[in-house]
Backbone as CSV, one residue per row, in Angstrom:
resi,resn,N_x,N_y,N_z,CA_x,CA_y,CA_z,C_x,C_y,C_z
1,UNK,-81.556,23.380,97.576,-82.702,23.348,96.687,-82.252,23.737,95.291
2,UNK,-82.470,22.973,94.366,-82.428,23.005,92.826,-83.156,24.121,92.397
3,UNK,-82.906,24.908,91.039,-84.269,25.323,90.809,-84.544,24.805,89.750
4,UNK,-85.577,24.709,89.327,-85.711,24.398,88.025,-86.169,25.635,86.627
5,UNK,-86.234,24.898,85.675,-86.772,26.052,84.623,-88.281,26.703,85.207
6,UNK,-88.952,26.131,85.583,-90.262,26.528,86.194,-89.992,27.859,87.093
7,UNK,-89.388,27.566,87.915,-88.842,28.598,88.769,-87.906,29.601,88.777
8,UNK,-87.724,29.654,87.252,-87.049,31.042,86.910,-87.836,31.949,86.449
9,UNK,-87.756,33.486,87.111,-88.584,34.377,86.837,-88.606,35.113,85.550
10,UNK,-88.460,34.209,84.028,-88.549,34.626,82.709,-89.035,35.967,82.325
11,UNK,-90.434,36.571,83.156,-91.452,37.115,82.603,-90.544,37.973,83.092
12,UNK,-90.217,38.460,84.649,-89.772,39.384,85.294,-88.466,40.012,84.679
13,UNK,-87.798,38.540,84.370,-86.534,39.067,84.065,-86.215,40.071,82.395
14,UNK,-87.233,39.573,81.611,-87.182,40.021,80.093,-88.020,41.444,80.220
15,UNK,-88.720,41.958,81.365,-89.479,43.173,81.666,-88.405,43.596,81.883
16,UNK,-86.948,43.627,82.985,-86.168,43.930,83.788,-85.605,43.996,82.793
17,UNK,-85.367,43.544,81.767,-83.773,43.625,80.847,-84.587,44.668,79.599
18,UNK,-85.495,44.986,79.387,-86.037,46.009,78.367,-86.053,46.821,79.180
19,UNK,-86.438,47.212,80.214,-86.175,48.274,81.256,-84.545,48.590,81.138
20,UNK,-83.784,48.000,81.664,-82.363,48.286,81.489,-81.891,49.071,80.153
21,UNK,-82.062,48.292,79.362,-81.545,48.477,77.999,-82.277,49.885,77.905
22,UNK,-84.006,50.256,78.417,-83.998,51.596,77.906,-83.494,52.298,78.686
23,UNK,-83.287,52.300,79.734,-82.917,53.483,80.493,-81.056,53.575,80.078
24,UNK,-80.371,52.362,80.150,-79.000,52.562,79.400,-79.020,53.419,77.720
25,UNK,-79.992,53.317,76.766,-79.673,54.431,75.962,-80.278,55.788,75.857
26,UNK,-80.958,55.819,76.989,-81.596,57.192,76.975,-80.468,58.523,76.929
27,UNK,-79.344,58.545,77.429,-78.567,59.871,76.967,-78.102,59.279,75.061
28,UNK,-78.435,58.336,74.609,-78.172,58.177,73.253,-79.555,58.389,72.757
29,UNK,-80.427,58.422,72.663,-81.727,59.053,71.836,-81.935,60.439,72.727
30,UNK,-81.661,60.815,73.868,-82.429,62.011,74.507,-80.924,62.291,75.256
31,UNK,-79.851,62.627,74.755,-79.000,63.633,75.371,-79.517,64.636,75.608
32,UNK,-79.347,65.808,74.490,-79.433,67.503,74.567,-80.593,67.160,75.378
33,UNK,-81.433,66.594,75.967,-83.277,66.693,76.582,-82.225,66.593,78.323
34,UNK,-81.735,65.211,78.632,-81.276,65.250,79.944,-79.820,65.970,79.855
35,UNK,-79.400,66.895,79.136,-78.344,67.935,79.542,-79.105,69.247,79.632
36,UNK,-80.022,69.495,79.310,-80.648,70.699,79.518,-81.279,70.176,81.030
37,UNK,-81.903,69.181,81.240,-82.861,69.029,82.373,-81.199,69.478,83.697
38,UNK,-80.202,68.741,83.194,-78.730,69.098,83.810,-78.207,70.366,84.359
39,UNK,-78.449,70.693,82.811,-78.206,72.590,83.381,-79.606,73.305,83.950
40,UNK,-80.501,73.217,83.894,-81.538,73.891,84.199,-81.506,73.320,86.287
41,UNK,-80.503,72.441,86.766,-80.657,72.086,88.282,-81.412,71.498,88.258
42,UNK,-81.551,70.487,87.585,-82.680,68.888,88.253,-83.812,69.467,88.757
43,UNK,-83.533,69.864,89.522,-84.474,70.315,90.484,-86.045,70.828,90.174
44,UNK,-86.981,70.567,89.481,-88.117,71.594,89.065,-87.406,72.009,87.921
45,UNK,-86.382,71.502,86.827,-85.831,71.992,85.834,-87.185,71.644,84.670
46,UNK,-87.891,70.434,84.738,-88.738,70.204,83.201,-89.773,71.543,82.930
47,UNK,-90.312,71.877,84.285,-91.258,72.412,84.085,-90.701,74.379,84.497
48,UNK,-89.396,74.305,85.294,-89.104,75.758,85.257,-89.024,77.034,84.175
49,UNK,-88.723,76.424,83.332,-88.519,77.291,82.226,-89.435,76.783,80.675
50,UNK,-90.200,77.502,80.812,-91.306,77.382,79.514,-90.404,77.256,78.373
51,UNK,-89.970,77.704,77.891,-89.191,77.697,76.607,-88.222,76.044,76.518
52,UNK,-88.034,75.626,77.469,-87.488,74.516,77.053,-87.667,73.298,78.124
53,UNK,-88.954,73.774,78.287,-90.365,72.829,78.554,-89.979,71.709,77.777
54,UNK,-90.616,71.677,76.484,-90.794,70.165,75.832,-89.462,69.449,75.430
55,UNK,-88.339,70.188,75.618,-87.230,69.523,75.330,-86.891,68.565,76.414
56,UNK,-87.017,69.162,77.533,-86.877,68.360,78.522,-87.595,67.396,79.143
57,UNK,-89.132,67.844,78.959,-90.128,66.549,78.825,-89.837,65.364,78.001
58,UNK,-89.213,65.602,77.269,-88.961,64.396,76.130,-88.301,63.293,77.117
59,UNK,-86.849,63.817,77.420,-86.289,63.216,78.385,-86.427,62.581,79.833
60,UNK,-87.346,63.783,80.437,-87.692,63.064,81.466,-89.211,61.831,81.583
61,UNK,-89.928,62.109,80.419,-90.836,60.736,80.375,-89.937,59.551,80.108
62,UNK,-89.152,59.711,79.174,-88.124,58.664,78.516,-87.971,57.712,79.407
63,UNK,-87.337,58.492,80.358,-86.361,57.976,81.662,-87.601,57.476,82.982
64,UNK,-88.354,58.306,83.417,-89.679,58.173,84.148,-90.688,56.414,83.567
65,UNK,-90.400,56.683,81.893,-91.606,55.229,81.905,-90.047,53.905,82.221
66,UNK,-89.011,54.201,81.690,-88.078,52.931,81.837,-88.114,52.868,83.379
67,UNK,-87.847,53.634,84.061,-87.928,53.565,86.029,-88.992,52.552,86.149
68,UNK,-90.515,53.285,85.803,-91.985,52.510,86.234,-91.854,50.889,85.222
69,UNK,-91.178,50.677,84.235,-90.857,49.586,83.754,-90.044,48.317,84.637
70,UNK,-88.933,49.401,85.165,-88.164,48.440,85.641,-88.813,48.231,87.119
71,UNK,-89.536,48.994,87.472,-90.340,48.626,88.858,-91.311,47.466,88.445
72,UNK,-92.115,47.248,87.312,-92.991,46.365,86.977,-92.256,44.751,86.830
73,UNK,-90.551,44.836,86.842,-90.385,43.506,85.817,-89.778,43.216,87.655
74,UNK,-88.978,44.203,88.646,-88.953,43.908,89.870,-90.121,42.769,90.559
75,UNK,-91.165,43.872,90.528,-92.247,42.999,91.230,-92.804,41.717,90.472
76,UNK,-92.997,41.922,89.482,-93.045,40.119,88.760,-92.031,39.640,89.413
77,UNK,-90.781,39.540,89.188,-89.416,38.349,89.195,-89.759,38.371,90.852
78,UNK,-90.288,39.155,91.688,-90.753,38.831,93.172,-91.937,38.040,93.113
79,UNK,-92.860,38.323,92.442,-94.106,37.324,92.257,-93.702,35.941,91.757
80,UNK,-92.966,36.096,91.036,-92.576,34.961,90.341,-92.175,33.566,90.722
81,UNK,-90.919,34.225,92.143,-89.833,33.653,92.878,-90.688,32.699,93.967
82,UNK,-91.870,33.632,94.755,-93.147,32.866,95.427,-93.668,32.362,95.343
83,UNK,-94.577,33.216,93.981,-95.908,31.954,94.090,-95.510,31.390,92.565
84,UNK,-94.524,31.311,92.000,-93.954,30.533,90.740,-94.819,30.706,89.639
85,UNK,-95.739,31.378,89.637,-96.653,32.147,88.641,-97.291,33.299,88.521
86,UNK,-97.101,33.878,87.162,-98.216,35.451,87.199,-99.455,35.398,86.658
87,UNK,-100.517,35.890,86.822,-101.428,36.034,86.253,-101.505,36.209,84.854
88,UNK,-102.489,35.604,84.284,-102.685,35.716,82.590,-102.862,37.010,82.360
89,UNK,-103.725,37.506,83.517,-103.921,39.281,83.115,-102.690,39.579,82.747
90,UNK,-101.334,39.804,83.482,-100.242,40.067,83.053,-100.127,40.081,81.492
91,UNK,-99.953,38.689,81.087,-99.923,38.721,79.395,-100.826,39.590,78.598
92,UNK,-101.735,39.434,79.123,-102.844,40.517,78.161,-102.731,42.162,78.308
93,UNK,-102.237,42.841,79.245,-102.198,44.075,79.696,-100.915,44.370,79.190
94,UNK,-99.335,43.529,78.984,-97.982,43.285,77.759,-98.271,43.425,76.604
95,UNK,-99.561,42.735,76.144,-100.024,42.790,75.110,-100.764,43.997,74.374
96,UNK,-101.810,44.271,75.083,-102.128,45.789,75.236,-101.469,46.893,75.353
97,UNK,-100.105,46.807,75.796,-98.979,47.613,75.799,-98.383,47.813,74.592
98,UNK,-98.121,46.679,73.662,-97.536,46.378,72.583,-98.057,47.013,71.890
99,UNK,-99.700,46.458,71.693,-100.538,46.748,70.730,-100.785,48.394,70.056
100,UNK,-101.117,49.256,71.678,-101.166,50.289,71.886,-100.051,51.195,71.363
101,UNK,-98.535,50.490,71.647,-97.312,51.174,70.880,-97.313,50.940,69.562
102,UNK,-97.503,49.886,69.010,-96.921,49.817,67.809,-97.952,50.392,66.848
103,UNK,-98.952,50.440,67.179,-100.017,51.144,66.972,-99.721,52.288,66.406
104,UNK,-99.514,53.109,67.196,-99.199,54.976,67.625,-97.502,55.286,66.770
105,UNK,-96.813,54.083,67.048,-95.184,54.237,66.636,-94.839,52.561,65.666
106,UNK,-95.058,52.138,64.789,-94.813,50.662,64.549,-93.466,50.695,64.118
107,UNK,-92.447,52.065,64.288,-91.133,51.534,63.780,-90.145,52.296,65.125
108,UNK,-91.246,51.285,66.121,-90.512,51.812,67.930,-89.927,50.231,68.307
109,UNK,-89.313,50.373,69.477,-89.539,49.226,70.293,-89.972,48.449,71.169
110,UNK,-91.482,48.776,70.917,-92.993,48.065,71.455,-93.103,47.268,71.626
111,UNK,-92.598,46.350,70.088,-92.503,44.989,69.376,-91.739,44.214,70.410
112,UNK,-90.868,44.645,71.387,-90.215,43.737,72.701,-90.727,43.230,73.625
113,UNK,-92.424,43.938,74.193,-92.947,43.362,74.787,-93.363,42.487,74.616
114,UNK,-93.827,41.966,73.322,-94.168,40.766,72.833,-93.490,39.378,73.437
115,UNK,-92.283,39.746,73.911,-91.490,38.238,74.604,-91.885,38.147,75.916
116,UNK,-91.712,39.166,76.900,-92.870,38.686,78.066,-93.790,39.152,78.206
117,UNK,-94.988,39.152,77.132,-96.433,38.857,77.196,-96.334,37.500,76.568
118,UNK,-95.667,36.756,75.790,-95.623,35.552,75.529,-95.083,34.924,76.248
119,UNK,-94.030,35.050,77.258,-93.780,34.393,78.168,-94.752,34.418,79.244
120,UNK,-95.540,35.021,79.535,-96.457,35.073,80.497,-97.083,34.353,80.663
121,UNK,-97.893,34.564,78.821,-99.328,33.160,78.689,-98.766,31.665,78.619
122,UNK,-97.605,31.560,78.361,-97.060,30.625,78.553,-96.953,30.047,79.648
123,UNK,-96.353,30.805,80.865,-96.097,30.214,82.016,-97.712,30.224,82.839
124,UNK,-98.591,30.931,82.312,-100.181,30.743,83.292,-100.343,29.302,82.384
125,UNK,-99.989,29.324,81.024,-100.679,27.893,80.582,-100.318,26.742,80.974
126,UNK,-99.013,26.698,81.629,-98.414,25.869,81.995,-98.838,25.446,83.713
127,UNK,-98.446,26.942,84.402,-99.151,26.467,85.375,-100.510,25.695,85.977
128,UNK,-101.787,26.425,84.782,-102.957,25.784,84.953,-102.811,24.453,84.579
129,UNK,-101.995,23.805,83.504,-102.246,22.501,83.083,-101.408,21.613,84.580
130,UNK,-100.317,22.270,85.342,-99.940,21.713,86.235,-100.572,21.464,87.427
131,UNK,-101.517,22.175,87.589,-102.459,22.690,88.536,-103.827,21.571,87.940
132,UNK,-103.889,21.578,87.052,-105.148,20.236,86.854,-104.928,19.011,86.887
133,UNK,-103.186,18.957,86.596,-102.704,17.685,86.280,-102.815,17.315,88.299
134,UNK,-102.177,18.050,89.403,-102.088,17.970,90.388,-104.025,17.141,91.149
135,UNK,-104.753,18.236,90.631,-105.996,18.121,91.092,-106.726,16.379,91.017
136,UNK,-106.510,16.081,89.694,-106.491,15.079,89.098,-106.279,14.017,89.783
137,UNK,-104.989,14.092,90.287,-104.353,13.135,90.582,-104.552,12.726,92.327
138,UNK,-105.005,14.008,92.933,-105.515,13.637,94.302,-106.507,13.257,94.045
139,UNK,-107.620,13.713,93.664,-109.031,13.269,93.495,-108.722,11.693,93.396
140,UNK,-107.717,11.182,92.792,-107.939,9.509,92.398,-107.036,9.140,93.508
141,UNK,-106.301,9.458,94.707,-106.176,9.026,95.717,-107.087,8.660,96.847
Protein backbone atom coordinates (compact mmCIF):
# COMPACT_ATOMS: atom_id res chain seq x y z
CA UNK A 1 0.00 0.00 0.00
CA UNK A 2 1.19 3.50 -1.18
CA UNK A 3 0.56 6.30 0.97
CA UNK A 4 -0.27 9.22 -0.22
CA UNK A 5 0.03 12.99 0.86
CA UNK A 6 -3.53 12.63 2.30
CA UNK A 7 -2.39 10.07 4.55
CA UNK A 8 0.36 11.63 6.18
CA UNK A 9 -0.26 12.65 9.65
CA UNK A 10 0.92 16.56 9.03
CA UNK A 11 -1.17 17.90 11.94
CA UNK A 12 0.23 15.18 14.37
CA UNK A 13 3.51 15.31 13.20
CA UNK A 14 4.18 19.39 13.42
CA UNK A 15 2.37 19.06 17.20
CA UNK A 16 5.08 16.16 17.75
CA UNK A 17 8.03 18.16 16.40
CA UNK A 18 7.14 21.53 18.60
CA UNK A 19 6.78 19.18 21.39
CA UNK A 20 10.29 17.80 20.74
CA UNK A 21 12.02 20.87 20.05
CA UNK A 22 10.50 22.15 23.48
CA UNK A 23 11.28 19.66 25.63
CA UNK A 24 15.00 19.37 23.79
CA UNK A 25 15.73 23.08 25.00
CA UNK A 26 14.32 23.11 28.22
CA UNK A 27 17.80 22.58 30.22
CA UNK A 28 18.74 25.72 27.75
CA UNK A 29 16.00 28.25 28.96
CA UNK A 30 15.35 26.38 32.49
CA UNK A 31 18.71 24.76 33.58
CA UNK A 32 19.44 26.20 37.22
CA UNK A 33 15.13 25.35 37.57
CA UNK A 34 15.77 21.37 36.51
CA UNK A 35 19.25 21.25 38.46
CA UNK A 36 17.77 22.37 41.54
CA UNK A 37 14.55 20.11 40.94
CA UNK A 38 18.04 17.51 40.53
CA UNK A 39 19.48 18.26 43.69
CA UNK A 40 16.46 18.68 45.74
CA UNK A 41 15.78 14.31 44.68
CA UNK A 42 13.13 14.49 41.98
CA UNK A 43 11.20 13.14 44.15
CA UNK A 44 8.48 15.76 45.77
CA UNK A 45 11.56 18.17 45.05
CA UNK A 46 9.12 21.27 43.34
CA UNK A 47 7.06 21.52 46.11
CA UNK A 48 9.56 20.25 49.16
CA UNK A 49 11.27 23.15 49.90
CA UNK A 50 9.40 26.56 49.95
CA UNK A 51 12.22 28.70 49.25
CA UNK A 52 12.94 27.31 45.97
CA UNK A 53 9.45 26.52 45.20
CA UNK A 54 9.13 28.83 42.16
CA UNK A 55 12.44 28.14 40.77
CA UNK A 56 11.65 24.85 40.25
CA UNK A 57 8.10 25.29 39.18
CA UNK A 58 9.39 27.17 36.34
CA UNK A 59 11.01 24.06 35.17
CA UNK A 60 8.85 21.57 35.93
CA UNK A 61 5.64 23.21 34.05
CA UNK A 62 8.17 23.84 31.17
CA UNK A 63 8.82 20.25 30.83
CA UNK A 64 5.11 18.94 32.15
CA UNK A 65 3.20 21.21 29.22
CA UNK A 66 5.97 19.87 26.34
CA UNK A 67 5.15 15.97 27.79
CA UNK A 68 1.05 16.86 27.58
CA UNK A 69 2.06 18.43 24.05
CA UNK A 70 3.81 15.67 22.83
CA UNK A 71 0.97 13.33 24.08
CA UNK A 72 -1.55 15.58 22.02
CA UNK A 73 0.51 15.47 18.55
CA UNK A 74 0.87 11.27 19.50
CA UNK A 75 -2.78 10.86 19.53
CA UNK A 76 -3.56 13.01 16.40
CA UNK A 77 -0.71 11.25 14.11
CA UNK A 78 -2.90 7.98 15.65
CA UNK A 79 -6.15 9.64 14.64
CA UNK A 80 -4.78 10.64 11.69
CA UNK A 81 -3.20 7.23 10.44
CA UNK A 82 -7.15 5.72 10.83
CA UNK A 83 -9.60 7.68 10.20
CA UNK A 84 -7.23 10.04 7.77
CA UNK A 85 -8.81 13.07 9.40
CA UNK A 86 -9.10 15.38 12.56
CA UNK A 87 -11.71 17.33 13.53
CA UNK A 88 -12.00 21.11 12.70
CA UNK A 89 -12.44 21.51 16.46
CA UNK A 90 -8.80 20.56 16.52
CA UNK A 91 -7.85 23.72 14.41
CA UNK A 92 -9.83 26.03 16.42
CA UNK A 93 -8.78 24.90 20.04
CA UNK A 94 -4.52 25.33 18.09
CA UNK A 95 -5.84 28.37 17.45
CA UNK A 96 -7.13 29.32 20.75
CA UNK A 97 -3.90 28.10 22.03
CA UNK A 98 -2.00 30.52 19.91
CA UNK A 99 -4.22 33.22 20.44
CA UNK A 100 -4.27 32.83 24.20
CA UNK A 101 -0.19 32.74 24.12
CA UNK A 102 0.66 35.32 22.11
CA UNK A 103 -1.69 37.24 23.79
CA UNK A 104 -0.19 36.93 27.45
CA UNK A 105 3.65 36.54 25.78
CA UNK A 106 3.69 37.88 21.85
CA UNK A 107 7.54 37.61 21.84
CA UNK A 108 7.10 33.55 22.85
CA UNK A 109 6.76 30.66 20.67
CA UNK A 110 2.95 30.44 20.44
CA UNK A 111 3.22 31.81 16.97
CA UNK A 112 4.18 27.81 16.02
CA UNK A 113 0.99 26.62 16.61
CA UNK A 114 -0.26 28.45 13.94
CA UNK A 115 1.18 25.61 11.38
CA UNK A 116 -0.92 22.83 12.78
CA UNK A 117 -3.98 24.75 13.43
CA UNK A 118 -3.57 25.60 9.76
CA UNK A 119 -2.82 22.39 8.85
CA UNK A 120 -5.78 21.11 10.48
CA UNK A 121 -8.44 23.40 8.81
CA UNK A 122 -6.89 22.48 5.92
CA UNK A 123 -7.00 18.87 6.06
CA UNK A 124 -11.03 18.98 7.60
CA UNK A 125 -11.46 21.27 4.40
CA UNK A 126 -10.20 18.96 2.32
CA UNK A 127 -11.64 16.09 3.73
CA UNK A 128 -15.25 17.54 3.70
CA UNK A 129 -14.87 18.62 0.03
CA UNK A 130 -13.74 14.83 -0.51
CA UNK A 131 -16.47 13.57 1.38
CA UNK A 132 -19.12 15.62 -0.82
CA UNK A 133 -17.30 15.05 -3.85
CA UNK A 134 -17.74 11.03 -2.84
CA UNK A 135 -21.54 11.58 -1.82
CA UNK A 136 -22.20 13.17 -5.06
CA UNK A 137 -21.06 10.84 -7.02
CA UNK A 138 -23.01 7.76 -5.55
CA UNK A 139 -26.17 9.53 -5.41
CA UNK A 140 -25.76 9.69 -9.46
CA UNK A 141 -25.10 5.96 -9.56
Amino acid sequence: MTVTARQRPWVGWSISGIAVIHLLTAAAFYGPSLQSIWAGGVINAVEADPGSQLLRSVGFWYLASGLATLSLGLVVTWLQRRLCEVPTMLGWLLLGITVFGVVLMPASAFWVFLVPATLAFLQARRFTRDRAANLVSASRR
